[in-house]
N, C-alpha and C positions, 0 to 999 in steps of 0.2 A: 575466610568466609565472612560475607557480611551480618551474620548472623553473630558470631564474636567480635565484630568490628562494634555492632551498635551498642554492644554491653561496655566495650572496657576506650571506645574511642569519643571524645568530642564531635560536636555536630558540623565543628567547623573543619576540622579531620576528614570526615566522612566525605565533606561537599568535597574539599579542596580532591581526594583521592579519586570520586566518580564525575567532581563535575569541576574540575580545576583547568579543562579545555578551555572552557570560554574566556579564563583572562589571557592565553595566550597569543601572540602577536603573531603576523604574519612570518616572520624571519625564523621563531620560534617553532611557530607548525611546520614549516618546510624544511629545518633541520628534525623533526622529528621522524617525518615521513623518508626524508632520504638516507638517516641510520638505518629505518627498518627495511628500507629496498635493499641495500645494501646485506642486510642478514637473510632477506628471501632471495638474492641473487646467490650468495652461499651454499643456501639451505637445500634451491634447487639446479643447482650447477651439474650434479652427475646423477640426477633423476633423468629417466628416458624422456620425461617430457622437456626438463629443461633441454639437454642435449638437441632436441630436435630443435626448439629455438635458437639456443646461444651457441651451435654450432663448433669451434673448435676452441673458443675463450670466451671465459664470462665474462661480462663488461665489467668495469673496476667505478664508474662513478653515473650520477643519472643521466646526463647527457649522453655519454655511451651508450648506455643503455636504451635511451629513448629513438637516435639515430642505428642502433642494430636489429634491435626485436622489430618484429612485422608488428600489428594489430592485429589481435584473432579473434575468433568467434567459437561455439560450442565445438562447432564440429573439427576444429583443429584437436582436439583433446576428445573425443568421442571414443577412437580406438583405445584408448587406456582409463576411458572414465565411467565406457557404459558399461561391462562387462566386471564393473569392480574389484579391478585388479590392483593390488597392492604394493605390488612387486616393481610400479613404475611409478609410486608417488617416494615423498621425503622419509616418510618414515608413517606405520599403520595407522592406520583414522580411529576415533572412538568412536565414531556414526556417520552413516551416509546419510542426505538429505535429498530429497528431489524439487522439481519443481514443477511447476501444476500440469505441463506439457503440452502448452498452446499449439506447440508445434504438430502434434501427432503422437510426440513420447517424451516418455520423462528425460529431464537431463540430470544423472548423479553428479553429486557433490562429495567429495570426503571431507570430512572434518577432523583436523588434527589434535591433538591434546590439548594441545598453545592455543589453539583458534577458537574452541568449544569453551577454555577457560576465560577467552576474553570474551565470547560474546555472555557468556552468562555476568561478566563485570559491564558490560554494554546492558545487558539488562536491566542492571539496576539503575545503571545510569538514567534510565528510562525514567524507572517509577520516580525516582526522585525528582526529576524536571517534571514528570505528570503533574506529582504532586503536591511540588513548593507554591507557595503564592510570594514568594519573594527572594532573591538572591541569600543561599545559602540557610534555608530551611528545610529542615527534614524532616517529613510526614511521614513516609513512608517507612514500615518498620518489620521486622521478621514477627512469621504469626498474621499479619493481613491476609484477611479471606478474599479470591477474588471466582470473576464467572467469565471466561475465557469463553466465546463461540468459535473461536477460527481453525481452520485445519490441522488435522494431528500430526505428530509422526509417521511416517519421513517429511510429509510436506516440512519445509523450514521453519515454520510457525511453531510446529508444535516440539521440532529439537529448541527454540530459543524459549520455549514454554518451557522443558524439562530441567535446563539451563536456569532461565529462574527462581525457578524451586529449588533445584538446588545450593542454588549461590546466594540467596537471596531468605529463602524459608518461607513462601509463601503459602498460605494453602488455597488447593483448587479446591473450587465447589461446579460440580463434582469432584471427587477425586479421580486425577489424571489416570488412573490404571483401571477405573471404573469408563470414565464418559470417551475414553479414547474407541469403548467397543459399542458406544453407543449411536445411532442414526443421530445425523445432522439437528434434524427439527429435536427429537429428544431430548437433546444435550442441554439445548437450550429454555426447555419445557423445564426440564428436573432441574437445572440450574438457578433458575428464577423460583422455583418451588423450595428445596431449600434454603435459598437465600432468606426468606421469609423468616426461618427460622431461623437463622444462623447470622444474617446482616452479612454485608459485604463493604468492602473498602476499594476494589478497583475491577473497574470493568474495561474486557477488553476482545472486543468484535470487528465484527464489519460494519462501516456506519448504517448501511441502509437495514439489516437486522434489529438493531436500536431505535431504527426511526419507525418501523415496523412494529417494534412494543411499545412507543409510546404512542402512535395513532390508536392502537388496540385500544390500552386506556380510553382518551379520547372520544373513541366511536361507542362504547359502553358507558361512559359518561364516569367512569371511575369506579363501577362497582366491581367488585369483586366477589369471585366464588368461592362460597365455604365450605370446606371437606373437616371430617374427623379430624384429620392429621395437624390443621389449624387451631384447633380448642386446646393450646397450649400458651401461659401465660405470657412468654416472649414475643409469641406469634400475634395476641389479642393486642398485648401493648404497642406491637408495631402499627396495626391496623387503625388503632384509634388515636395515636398520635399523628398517621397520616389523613384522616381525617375532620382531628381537630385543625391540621396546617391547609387543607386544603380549603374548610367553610371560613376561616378567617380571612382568606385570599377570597372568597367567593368564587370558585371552582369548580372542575371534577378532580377525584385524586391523581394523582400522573405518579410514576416512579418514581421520582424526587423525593416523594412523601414517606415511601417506604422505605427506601434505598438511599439513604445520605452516604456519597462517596468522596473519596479523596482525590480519583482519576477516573478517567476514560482514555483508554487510550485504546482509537481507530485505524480501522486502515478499508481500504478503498481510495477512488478518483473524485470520490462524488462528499467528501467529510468537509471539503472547505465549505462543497455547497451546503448541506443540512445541517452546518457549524449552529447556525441559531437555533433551528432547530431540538436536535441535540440539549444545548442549553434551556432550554424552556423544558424539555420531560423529563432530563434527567440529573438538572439543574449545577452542571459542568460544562465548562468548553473542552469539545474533543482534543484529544493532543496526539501529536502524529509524528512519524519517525521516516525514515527512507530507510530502504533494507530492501534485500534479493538473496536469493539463496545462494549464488554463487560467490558473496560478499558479505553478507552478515550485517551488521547492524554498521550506516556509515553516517548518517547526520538526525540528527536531533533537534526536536525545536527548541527554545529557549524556555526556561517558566513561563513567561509572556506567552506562551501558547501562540504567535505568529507565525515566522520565518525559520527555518533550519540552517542548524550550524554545524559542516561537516567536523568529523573526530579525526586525530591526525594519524591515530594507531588502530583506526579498521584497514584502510585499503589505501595504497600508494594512487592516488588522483591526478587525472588527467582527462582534459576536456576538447572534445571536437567544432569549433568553433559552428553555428547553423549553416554559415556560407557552404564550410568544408565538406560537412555531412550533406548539403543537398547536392554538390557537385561529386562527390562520392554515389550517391544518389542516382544520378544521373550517368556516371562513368564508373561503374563497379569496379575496373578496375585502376582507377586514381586511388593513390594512398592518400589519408586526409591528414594534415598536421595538427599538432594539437597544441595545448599551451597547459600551463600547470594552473595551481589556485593563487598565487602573489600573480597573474597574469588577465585573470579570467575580469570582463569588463562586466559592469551595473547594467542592469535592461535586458542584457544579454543569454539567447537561448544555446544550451552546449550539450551533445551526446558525451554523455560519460564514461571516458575510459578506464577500466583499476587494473592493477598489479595485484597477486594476493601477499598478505604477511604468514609469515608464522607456517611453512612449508606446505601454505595452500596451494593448487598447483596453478592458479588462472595468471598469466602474463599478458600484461596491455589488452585487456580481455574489452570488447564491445559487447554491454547487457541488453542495450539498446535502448534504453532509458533517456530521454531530456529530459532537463530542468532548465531553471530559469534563475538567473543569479540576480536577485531583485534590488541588492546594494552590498556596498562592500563593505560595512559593519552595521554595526544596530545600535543605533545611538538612545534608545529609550533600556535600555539595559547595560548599556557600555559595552558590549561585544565589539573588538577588534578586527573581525573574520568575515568574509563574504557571507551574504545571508542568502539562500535558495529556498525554492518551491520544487517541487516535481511539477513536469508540464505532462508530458503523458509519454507511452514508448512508441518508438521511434516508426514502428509499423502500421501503428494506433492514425495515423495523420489518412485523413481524407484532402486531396490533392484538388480541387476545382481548376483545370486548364491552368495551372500557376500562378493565378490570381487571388487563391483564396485556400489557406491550410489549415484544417479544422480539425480537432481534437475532439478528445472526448467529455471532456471537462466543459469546452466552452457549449458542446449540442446538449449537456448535460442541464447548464442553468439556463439555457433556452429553454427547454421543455418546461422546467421548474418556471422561468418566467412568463408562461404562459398562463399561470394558475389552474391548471386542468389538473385534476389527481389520475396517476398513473399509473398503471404495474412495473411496467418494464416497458423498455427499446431496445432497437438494435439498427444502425444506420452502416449506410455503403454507398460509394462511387459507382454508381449504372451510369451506359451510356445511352442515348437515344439520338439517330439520326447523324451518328459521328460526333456528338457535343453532349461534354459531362456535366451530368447532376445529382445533388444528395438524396436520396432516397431513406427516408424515415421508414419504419415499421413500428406502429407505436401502439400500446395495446391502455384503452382508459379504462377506470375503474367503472365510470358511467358513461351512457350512449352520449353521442353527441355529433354533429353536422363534419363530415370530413373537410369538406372545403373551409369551416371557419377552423377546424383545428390546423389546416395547414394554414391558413392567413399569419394567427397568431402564431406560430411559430416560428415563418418567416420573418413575423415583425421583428419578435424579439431574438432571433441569430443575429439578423441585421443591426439590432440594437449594441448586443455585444463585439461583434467582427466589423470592421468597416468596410476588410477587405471583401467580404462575403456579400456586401451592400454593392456593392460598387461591379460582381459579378455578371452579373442580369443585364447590365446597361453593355459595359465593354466586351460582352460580345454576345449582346440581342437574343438573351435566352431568359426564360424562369429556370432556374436552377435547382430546385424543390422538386420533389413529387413524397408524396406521405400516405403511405396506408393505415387505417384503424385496424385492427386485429380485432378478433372477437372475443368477450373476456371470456376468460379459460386460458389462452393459448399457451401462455407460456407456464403456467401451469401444470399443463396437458405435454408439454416440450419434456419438462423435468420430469414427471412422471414416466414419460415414456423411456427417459433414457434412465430413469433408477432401476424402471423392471430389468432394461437390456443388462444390468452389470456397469453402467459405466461409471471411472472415476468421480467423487465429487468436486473436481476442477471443471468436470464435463458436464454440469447438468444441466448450467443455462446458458444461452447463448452468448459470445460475446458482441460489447455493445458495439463493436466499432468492424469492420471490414470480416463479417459471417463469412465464412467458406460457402460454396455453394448449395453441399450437403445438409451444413446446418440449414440455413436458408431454407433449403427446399422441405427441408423436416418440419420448420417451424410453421413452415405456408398449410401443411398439408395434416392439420389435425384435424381430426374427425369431427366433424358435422361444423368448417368451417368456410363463416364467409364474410371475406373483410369486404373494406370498399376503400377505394384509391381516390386520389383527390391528387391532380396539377399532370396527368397525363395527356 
């Protein structure tokens, strides 16, 4: 446990065990990953699932391997995975996870002994890169109080939470067996309350909840409400030390004042965009991870808080080149080739294929996730290793007639670059007239002229996308159309769907390609009436 690691181990011990990945070389990682194929080809050889793959002989080496197994997807494993049956994995799981169920339903996960015990050492690996400010420092320590907002158990979030408290020693504020039975917004109400009292060392949310407490701040000008349960010495001395830091600065108070932390560590689409953000209220740079439920914790950013460096002992790696995947795309049934990590080229966009280790049951599994391998080391930290972003998943992509493939990220700091303050969006591919166009749905905090909010929107997609610029001309369309929502909406969206019973994966709409349901739910709140602008 790292908890008797940090009493009786050196600091350089500690790094070298959680975070000794990053001096390793290409040659090095790729002997690692192909031991551990090798022991998941083993592990799952006379598993019903394996059987169904590797048919009458397991493969003996990864090329084998890579030219026998097909590519799969959830639903190849559905009949042995949704019904949580045992009896067809390697050996019993110590928890199933799910995940948020974009699809209509959840997809289980089992976790096995081996898997659950690395991702809680992936855990730590985490805090530690959150929150070194320099190669091979250790800030983080068993005893750190932290204020976790994201989903509980089963969701994966909240098994890799359980995971680092135990591996790790951390304590939640709330206590996890407490705030797991609490409402969403609570959690985070009581979290931030006593943190007050109690100080915190690491926070870890969804960026745009963060960016949400510290505009609160902000819009109150830093004052703060005082209850009974405040007129406690620790509590007064926080209050007035973030007060004496904030009139030196000439200021409002913001979080930073109250809440000196070691990390943030976010997750969301939209964390590179409110990175500065972030930094100004809560006076940290977010730090971000790549992880799925059906793979656990698989690259890490570096201390540098930039670029991620995939781990060579989460998941056996393999990448869909963007050619393959869009001719895939286009021909479902074309098998797409793939290339490993000593292969994957700088600039370059890849759907990411994994193997599981450790008798997880996924094989050449499609998450459906791209990324983007920005350079093949990190010369400002010495890193030897491809460095990547997450671009967005692989559903996520609005298509303009071939000319123009937009993401959620990039309509994300368009909106942002518009300077309008906003609640929420939600965009999708309508067609009109037989020729496709992006359709915004965008709800302001304040009134304002629809036709200028679509101008400046376009401006600034056009600013980021060239290929999105260049649209309109080649083939003689405005490709925009934007509706303002009327504030409430998506307010009114979530509350409707809290009453019905629904998951909290389910409450807001997604930003990128709504079903028609949601869609038509979200059109149709009560006493609403938006106005459309480029029809």
């Amino acid at each position: 446990m790292f908890k008797d690691e940090y009493r009786t181990s050196s600091e350089a011990d500690i790094w070298s065990k959680y975070c000794g990945f990053l001096n390793l070389s290409i040659p090095e990682f790729m002997e690692i990953q192909s031991n551990l194929l090798m022991e998941e080809i083993d592990l799952m050889a006379e598993t019903a699932i394996g059987k169904k793959f590797m048919a009458d002989s397991a493969p003996t080496n990864v090329e084998e391997f890579r030219a026998s197994i097909p590519l799969t997807v959830y639903e190849d494993y559905a009949p042995f995975l949704n019904e949580q049956k045992t009896d067809t994995l390697s050996e019993e799981p110590v928890c199933w996870a799910h995940t948020s169920g974009r699809s209509g339903s959840f997809k289980w996960i089992p976790y096995t002994k081996r898997a659950y015990e690395v991702l809680g050492d992936s855990e730590v690996t985490a805090l530690l890169l959150a929150a070194a400010r320099r190669k091979g420092e250790v800030r983080a320590k068993p005893g750190d109080r932290g204020v976790y907002n994201t989903p509980p158990s089963p969701y994966f979030s909240g098994i890799a939470l359980s995971a680092a408290i135990e591996r790790m020693g951390i304590r939640l504020i709330p206590p996890l067996e407490i705030s797991e039975k609490m409402e969403f917004e609570e959690r985070i109400e009581e979290g931030f309350r006593m943190a007050m009292l109690t100080g915190i060392e690491f926070l870890g949310s969804m960026t745009s909840v963060l960016v949400r407490v510290g505009e609160s701040f902000a819009e109150r000008s830093g004052a703060i409400s005082f209850s009974m349960s405040m007129l406690r010495p620790n509590v007064l001395w926080r209050i007035a030390r973030a007060v004496i830091r904030s009139r030196m600065e000439k200021r409002a108070i913001l979080p930073r004042d109250l809440w000196p932390v070691k990390a943030i560590l976010c997750s969301g689409t939209d964390t590179a965009i409110y990175r500065d953000q972030i930094m100004h209220y809560w006076g940290e740079l977010p730090y971000e991870l790549y992880a799925c439920t059906e793979g656990g914790l698989i690259a890490f950013q570096n201390w540098n808080k930039k670029a991620m460096t995939f781990i060579p002992y989460g998941v056996f790696l393999e990448f869909i080149p963007e050619e393959e995947w869009q001719r895939n795309k286009e021909d479902p049934d074309y098998q797409p080739n793939t290339v490993l990590l000593d292969e994957v080229e700088a600039g370059k966009c890849y759907e990411i294929v994994f193997t599981s280790f450790y008798g997880m049951p996924f094989l050449r599994y499609r998450v459906g996730d791209l990324v983007r391998i920005v350079s093949l080391r990190d010369d400002s930290v010495n890193v030897n290793l491809p460095q990547m972003l997450f671009e967005s998943r692989a559903d996520d992509i609005i298509d303009l007639a071939g000319f123009a493939r937009l993401d959620e990220r990039t309509i994300w700091k368009a909106i942002v670059g518009t300077g309008l303050e906003f609640v929420d969006w939600t965009a999708l591919k309508e067609y009109e007239g037989g020729k496709p166009y992006l359709h915004l749905y965008l709800e302001l905090k304040n009134s304002y002229d629809s036709e200028k909010a679509r101008s400046l929107f376009g401006a600034s997609l056009a600013a980021l996308d060239s290929d999105y610029a260049d649209v309109g001309k080649m083939l003689e369309i405005d490709p925009l159309r934007l509706t303002l929502l009327p504030g409430g909406s998506f307010q009114k969206f979530l509350q409707e769907k809290k009453e019905a019973g629904f998951d909290l994966a389910h409450l807001k709409p997604p930003h990128m390609n709504a079903s028609e349901d949601v869609l038509e739910s979200l059109l149709n709140q009560d006493s609403r009436e938006g106005s459309d602008s480029g029809r």
